[in-house]
C-alpha positions in Angstrom: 3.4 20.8 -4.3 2.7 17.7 -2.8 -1.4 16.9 -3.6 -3.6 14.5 -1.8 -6.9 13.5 -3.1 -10.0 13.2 0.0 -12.8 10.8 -1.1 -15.9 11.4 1.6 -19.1 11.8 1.5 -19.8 13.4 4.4 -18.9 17.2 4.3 -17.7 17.7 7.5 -14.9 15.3 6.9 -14.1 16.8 3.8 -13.9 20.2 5.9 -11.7 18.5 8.8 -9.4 16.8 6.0 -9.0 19.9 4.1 -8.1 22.2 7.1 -5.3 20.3 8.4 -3.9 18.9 5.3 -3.6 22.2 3.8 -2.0 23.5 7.4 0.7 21.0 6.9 1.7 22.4 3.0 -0.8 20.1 0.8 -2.7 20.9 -2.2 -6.0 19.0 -1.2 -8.0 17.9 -4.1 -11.7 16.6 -3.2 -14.4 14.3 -4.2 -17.4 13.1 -3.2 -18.3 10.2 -4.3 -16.8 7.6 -6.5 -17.3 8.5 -10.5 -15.8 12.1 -9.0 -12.8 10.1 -7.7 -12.2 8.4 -10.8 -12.9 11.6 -12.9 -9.5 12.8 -11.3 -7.7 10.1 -12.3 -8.4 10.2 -16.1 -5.6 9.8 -18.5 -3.8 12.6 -19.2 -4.7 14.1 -16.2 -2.2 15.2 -13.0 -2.4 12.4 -10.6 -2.4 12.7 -6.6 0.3 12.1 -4.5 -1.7 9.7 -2.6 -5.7 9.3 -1.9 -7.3 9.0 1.4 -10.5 7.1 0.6 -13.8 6.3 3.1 -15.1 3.0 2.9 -18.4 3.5 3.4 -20.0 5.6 1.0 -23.5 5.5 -1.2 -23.2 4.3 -4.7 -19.9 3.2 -5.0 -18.3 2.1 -2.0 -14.6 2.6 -1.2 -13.8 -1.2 -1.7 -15.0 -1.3 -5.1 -14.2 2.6 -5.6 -10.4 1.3 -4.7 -10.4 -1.8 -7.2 -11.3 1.0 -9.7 -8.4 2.9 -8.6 -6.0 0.2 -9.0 -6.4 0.0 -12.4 -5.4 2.8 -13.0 -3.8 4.4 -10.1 -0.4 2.8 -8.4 0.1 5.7 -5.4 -0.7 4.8 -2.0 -4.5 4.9 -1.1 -5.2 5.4 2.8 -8.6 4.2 4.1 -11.0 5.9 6.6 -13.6 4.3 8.0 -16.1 4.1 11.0 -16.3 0.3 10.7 -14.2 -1.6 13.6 -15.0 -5.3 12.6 -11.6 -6.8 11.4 -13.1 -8.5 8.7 -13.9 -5.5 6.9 -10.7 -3.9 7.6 -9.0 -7.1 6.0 -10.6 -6.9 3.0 -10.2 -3.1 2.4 -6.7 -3.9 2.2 -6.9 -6.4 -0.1 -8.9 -4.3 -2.2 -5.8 -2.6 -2.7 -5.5 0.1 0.1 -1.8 0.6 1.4 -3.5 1.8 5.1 -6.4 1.9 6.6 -7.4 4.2 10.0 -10.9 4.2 12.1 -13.0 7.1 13.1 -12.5 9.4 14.7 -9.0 9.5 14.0 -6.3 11.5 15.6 -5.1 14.1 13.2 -1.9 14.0 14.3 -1.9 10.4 13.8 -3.3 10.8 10.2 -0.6 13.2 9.2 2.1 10.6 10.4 0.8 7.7 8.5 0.2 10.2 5.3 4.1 11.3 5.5 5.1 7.7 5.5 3.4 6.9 2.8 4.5 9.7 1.1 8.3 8.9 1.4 8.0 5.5 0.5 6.0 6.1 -2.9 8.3 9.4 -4.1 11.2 6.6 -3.4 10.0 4.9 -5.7 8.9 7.1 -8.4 12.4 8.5 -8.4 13.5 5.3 -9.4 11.1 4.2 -12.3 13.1 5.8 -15.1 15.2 3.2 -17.0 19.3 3.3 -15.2 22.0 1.0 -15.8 22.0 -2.5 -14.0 23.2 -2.1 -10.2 22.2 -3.8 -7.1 19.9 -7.0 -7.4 18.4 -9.6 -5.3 18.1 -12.6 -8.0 16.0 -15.8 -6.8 14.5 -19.0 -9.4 12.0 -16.9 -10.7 12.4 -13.9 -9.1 14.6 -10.7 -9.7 14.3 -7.5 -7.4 16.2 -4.4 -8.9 17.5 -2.3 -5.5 18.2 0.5 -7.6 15.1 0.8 -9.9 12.6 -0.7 -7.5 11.4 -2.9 -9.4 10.0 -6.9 -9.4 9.7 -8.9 -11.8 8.4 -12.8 -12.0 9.5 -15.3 -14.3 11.5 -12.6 -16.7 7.6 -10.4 -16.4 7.3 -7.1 -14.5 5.2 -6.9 -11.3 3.7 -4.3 -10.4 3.9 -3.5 -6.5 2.5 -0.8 -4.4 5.1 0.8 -1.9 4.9 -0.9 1.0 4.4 -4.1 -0.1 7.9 -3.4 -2.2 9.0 -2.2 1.1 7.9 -5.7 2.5 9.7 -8.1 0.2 12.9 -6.0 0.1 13.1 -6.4 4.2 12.2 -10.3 3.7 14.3 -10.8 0.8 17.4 -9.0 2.3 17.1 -11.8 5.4 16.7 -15.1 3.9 15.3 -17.7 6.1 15.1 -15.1 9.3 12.0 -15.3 10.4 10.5 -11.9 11.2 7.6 -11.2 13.9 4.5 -9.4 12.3 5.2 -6.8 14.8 8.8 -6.2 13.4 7.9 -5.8 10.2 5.4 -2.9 10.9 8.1 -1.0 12.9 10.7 -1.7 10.2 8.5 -0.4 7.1 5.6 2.0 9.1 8.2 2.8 11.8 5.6 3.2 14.0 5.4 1.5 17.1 2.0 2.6 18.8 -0.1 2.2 15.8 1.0 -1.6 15.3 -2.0 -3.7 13.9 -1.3 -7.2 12.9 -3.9 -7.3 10.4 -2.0 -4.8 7.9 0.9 -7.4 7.9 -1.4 -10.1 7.3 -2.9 -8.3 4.4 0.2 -6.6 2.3 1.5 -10.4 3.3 -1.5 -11.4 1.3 -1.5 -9.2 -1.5 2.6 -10.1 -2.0 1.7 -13.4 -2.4 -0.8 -13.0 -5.0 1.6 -11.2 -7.2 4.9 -12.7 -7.1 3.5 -16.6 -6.5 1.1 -16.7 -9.2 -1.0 -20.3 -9.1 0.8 -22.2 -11.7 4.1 -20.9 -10.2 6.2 -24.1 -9.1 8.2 -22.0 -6.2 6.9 -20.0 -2.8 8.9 -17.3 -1.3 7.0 -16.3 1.7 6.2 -18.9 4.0 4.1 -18.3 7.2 6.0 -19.8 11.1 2.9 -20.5 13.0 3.1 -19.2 16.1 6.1 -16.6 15.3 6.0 -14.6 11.7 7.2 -14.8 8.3 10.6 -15.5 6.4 11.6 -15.5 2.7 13.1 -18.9 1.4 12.5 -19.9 -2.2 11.1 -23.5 -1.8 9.2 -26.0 -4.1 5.3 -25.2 -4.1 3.3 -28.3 -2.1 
């Protein structure tokens, strides 16, 4: 059974979450504050299929809960929060959320976004076993496996969360076509209504950080002012 983790301090989120994730066939694991979050995710331990996390909680708060996480942790993490400045919401991604939604939240909505996530990361568990050489995408510096799903830079594996693999797959596929931020949400969220420039802007962000290291001499993604982003491997400025 698929398991989902809920991180929230407030109980009567806890109750909503549990109630309609477990209508919908999940096994709903719950914590309520942060050392009880990382307490599930001890070695050795079953790990959740994905964690939806609050932002703001006492102690520990999800931003620094999630860097935790990360460490140890490489399934998608949806944020919830009741905090609507953009700011914030930008740097909960780059904490390492995958997602992020605002209170109150539709339910339906939630379920959508969980689903997605879903699919994407048990894509790419499938693939993590060791299989003979197939498909690749092979750049200066860059290799992407299409059939293992996996990256790595300069001959050293990356580690990438789902859908910012998702991301440089779609980029990498189209060299050179430059890609509206609005495209790319409805090709890897395939969501139209819930369309949010600012979670493009951030996996953008986080892709960068991992596969164009500082004292990397290339740059893959480049940013069209006024239009999107492309993939063409270029000399760094």
């Amino acid at each position: 059974m698929t398991t989902i983790l809920t991180v929230d301090d407030d109980p009567q989120i806890q109750d909503m979450l549990r109630i309609f994730l477990a209508t919908e066939g999940f096994e709903v694991w719950q914590a309520y504050d942060g050392e009880q979050c990382l307490s599930y995710l001890e070695e050795g331990k079953p790990q959740p299929d994905l964690i939806v996390l609050d932002l703001s909680m006492p102690g520990m708060d999800g931003m620094e809960l999630c860097r935790r996480i990360r460490k140890r942790y490489d399934q998608p993490v949806l944020f919830l929060t009741g905090n609507t400045e953009r700011e914030q919401k930008l740097l909960s991604l780059q904490a390492g959320g995958d997602d992020y939604m605002t209170k109150p939240f539709d339910h339906l909505e939630l379920l959508a976004r969980v689903k997605s996530h879903l699919r994407w990361s048990q894509l790419l568990r499938k693939y993590k076993e060791p299989q003979a050489p197939g498909n690749r995408l092979d750049f200066p510096g860059l290799e992407i496996d299409l059939e293992r799903l996996t990256v790595s830079v300069q001959g050293e594996s990356v580690i990438l969360m789902a859908k910012e693999l998702h991301l440089l797959i779609v980029l990498a596929q189209n060299q050179r076509r430059v890609y509206h931020p609005r495209q790319l949400y409805e090709l890897i969220w395939n969501d139209q209504a819930a369309y949010n420039p600012d979670v493009i802007k951030s996996q953008i962000y986080n892709l960068r950080k991992k596969i164009e290291p500082d004292a990397f001499a290339l740059k893959y993604i480049h940013t069209v002012k006024g239009f999107g982003y492309k993939f063409e491997p270029i000399p760094a400025l």
